[in-house]
N, C-alpha and C positions, 0 to 999 in steps of 0.2 A: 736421320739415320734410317737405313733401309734393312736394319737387324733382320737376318732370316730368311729375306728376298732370293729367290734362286731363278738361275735360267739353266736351260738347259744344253749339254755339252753342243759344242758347235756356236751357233751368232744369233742374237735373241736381242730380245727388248725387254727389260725390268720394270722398267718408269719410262713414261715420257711426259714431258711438260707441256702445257700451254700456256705463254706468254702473251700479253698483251706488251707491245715495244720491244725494244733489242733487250737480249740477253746478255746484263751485265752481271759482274760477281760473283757468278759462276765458273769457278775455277782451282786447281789441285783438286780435282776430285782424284778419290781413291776407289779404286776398286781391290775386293780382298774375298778371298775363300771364307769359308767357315773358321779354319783357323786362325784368320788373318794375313796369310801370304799373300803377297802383292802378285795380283792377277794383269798382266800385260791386256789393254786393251784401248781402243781408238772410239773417237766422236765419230758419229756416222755425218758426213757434209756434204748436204745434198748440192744438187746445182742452186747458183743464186736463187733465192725469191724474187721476183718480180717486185719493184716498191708498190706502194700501196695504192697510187693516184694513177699509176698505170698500168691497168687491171683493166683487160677489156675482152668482149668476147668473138672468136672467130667468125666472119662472113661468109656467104659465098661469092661474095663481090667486092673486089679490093683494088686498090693501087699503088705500085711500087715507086716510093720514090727515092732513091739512090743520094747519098749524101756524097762528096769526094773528103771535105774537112769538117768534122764539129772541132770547137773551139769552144773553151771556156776561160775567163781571166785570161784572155794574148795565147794560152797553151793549148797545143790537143788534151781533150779527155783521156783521162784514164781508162784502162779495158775493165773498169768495173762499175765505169757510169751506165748510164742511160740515155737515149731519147725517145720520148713520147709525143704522139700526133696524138692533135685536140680538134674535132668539132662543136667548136664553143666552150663547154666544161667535162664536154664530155670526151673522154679518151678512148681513141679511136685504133691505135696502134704502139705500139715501143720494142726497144729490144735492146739488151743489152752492148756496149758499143766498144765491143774487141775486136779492133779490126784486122787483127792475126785468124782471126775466125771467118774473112768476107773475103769476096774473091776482091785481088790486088789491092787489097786494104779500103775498098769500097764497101762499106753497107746500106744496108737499105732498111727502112720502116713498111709495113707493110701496111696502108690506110686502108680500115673496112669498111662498109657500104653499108646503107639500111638494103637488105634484100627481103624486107617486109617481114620479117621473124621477129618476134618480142623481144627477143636477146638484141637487136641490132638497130633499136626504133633509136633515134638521133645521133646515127652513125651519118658517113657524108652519103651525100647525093649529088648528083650532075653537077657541078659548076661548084660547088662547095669548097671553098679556100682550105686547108686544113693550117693550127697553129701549132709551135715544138715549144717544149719544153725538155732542160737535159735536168735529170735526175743526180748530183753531185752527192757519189754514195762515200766518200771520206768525209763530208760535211753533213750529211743527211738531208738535203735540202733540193727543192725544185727550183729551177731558173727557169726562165721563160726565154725562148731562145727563137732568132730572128733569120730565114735564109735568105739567101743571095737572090733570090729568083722564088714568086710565088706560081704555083704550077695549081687551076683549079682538078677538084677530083675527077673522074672521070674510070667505071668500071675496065678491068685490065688494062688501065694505062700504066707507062713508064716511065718518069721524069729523072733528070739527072741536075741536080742542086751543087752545084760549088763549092756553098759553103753554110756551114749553120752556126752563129755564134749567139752568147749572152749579149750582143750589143748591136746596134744597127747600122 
């Protein structure tokens, strides 16, 4: 209980939590005046988080590489998976993969470059294969996931992939 806690008239923050893993359990919460009158009020929902393993930081040297189908289990993904680009273990690019949001239901990964900055040391370089993995966020889980066509890296390059599935 938050007995006494006040925010001020207008949109405010009372509490906020930090969690380690998803936030389960948390639910009918109440909010209530002094009196107890039931105070109308909404969860703030930010844009998705990014999963955890595909967490990487911006370059100034990158390559687009254009997906046309990810597939997972025979189906397209959901608009609230993932795919992520791996140089080795390290993750190099991802985005979420709504493709209501790409132009003509194409999206693209944007792979980063080591451009010699601490933040980007075993990012790709020249000739560098990158690997996918799709993020399956109804599952919680990462697949390692296989394209149609390997494209090595190359700074401002464009490649256009066919297809990217959990299977070969």
């Amino acid at each position: 209980s938050l007995t006494g806690g006040t925010i001020p008239e207008g949109c405010g923050t009372l509490v906020e939590l930090d969690l380690s893993g998803p936030s389960t359990g948390l639910s009918e919460i109440i909010v209530s005046d002094a009196l107890g009158n039931f105070l109308d009020f909404s969860y703030y929902s930010p844009t998705p988080s990014t999963p955890e393993l595909f967490q990487f930081n911006e370059s100034t040297q990158q390559a687009a590489y254009f997906i046309q189908s990810v597939t997972l289990y025979g189906n397209p993904v959901e608009a609230d998976d993932w795919v992520g680009a791996f140089n080795g273990d390290i993750c190099v690019g991802g985005r979420q993969w709504d493709i209501s949001e790409c132009g003509n239901g194409v999206c693209e990964v944007l792979v980063q470059g080591n451009d010699g900055g601490d933040y980007s040391e075993g990012y790709c370089s020249s000739g560098d294969i990158p690997t996918f993995k799709i993020y399956d966020a109804s599952e919680d889980i990462y697949i390692d996931a296989y394209p149609s066509e390997d494209h090595a890296w190359s700074n401002n390059a464009f490649y256009l992939i066919p297809s990217l599935a959990d299977e070969i």
